[in-house]
C-alpha positions, 0 to 999 in steps of 0.5 A: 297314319301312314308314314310320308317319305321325301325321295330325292330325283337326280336331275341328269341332264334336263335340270327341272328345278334348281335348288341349293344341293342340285336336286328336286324332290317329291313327296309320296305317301302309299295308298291300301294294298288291293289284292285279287282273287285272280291275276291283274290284267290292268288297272286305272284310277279316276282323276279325285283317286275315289275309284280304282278299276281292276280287270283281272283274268278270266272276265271281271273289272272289280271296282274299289274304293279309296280304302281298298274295299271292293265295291262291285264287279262287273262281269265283262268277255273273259277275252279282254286284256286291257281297261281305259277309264274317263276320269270321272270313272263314268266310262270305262273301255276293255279291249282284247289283243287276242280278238281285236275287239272293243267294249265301252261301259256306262258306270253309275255310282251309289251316292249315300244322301242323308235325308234325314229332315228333308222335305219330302213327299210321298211315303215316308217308307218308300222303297224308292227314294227320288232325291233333288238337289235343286235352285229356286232361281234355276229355270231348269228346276223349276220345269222338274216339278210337272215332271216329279208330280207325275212320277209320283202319281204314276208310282203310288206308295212306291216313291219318295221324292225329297228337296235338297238345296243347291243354291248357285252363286251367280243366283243372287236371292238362290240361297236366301229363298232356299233358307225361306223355304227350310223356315217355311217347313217349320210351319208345315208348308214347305210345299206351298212357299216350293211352288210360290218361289218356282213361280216367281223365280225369275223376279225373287227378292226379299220383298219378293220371298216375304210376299210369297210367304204371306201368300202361302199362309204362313205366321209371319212374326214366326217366319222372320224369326226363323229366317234369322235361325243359324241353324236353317242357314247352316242346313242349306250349308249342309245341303249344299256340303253333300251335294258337292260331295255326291259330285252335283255340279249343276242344277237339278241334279236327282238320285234315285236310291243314290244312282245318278239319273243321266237321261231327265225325262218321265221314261229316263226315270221311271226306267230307274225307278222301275229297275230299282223296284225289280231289283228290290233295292229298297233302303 
């Protein structure tokens, strides 16, 4: 553990706080050390301190994560002196004092997703894993199935789509349908209750989801008992644990091989699909 120092700020004439001694202070703990092959041009960090970007002289931005490790370069004009960065680190902007000119930059970050017992379809082994984290309540969700079906057919063996759960809170049966879905799975018919539930998503109750589930073919002395299984409700807590933690703020949020899609459409993702695939980025 890295050791924590209190420093003690004089005041001066502008008194911010006061206290008994006449001081204010400040904790600060040392982050890792970051060290470049080549001089440091400038730097930025992101707004949750994941990211810190790096241009250093002759054309790179290194981008390191918060342990100090070097996760990636980007090449960018040798020219540029200078680095601006959003502060979810989405954007960055290089400018050159030498040339007068400006480049803004679109970065995506891999978001490692466990999909370990997720329901999933496709080939199992698939290069390309298409992951959803998605409300059986969000209408928007619900207008994504056409859009995965026909991505999947368009891709055959090349893909695997899987559903993560990200129940909302302001959808008030969101999480009790994503637990009946998670029951359903048990019995081989995880699918089925999917499309039931998106269909009715507008109108779900517990009668409502006890119904479809009748209605898909499931055992339903099996079901209920399933749905009263802390384990299945601990896995939709699961799902919805990472989901916040790949930074999903809204639903359907998708990852394809964990790279965020940013345009959520059929060219938007087979573009992402397709460059994967030429890259040979398999897991």
């Amino acid at each position: 553990m890295q050791p924590r120092i209190r420093l003690a700020l004089l005041t001066g004439l502008l008194t911010l706080a006061c206290t008994a001694t006449g001081h204010a202070a400040v904790d600060w703990e040392a982050g890792p050390v970051i060290t470049t092959k080549t001089p440091p041009l400038a730097s930025a960090i992101t707004l949750d301190g994941k990211w810190t970007f790096v241009l250093t002289r002759g054309g790179a931005v290194q981008v390191y994560d918060a342990s100090g490790a070097l996760d990636d370069t980007i090449a960018v004009d040798p020219a540029m002196d200078e680095l601006a960065v959003s502060g979810t680190g989405d954007k960055i902007v290089v400018s050159s004092s030498r040339t007068n000119t400006v480049r803004q930059y679109t970065v995506t970050f891999v978001t490692a997703i466990d999909t370990k017992g997720s329901p999933f379809l496709g080939a199992a082994n698939a290069p390309v894993e298409v992951v959803v984290f998605s409300d059986f309540q969000c209408p928007y969700c619900a207008k994504v199935g056409p859009l995965l079906a026909t991505t999947l057919e368009h891709n055959p063996g090349k893909i695997k789509i899987v559903y993560k759960n990200f129940p909302l809170p302001f959808h008030k049966f969101s999480r009790a349908a994503a637990i009946a879905g998670l029951a359903a799975q048990k019995q081989g018919k995880f699918w089925e209750l999917h499309d039931l539930l998106f269909q009715n998503g507008h109108d779900l109750d517990t009668d409502k989801i006890n119904a479809l589930a009748k209605q898909a073919g499931l055992n339903m002395a099996r079901f209920k008992a399933d749905l009263a299984d802390p384990g299945i409700a601990q896995r939709v807590t699961q799902d919805l644990e990472e989901g916040q933690r790949a930074g999903v703020r809204g639903t359907p949020t998708i990852y394809v091989n964990g790279r965020e899609l940013k345009h959520r459409s059929p060219e938007g993702l087979q573009a992402l699909i397709d460059k994967e695939l030429a890259h040979g980025k398999g897991r």
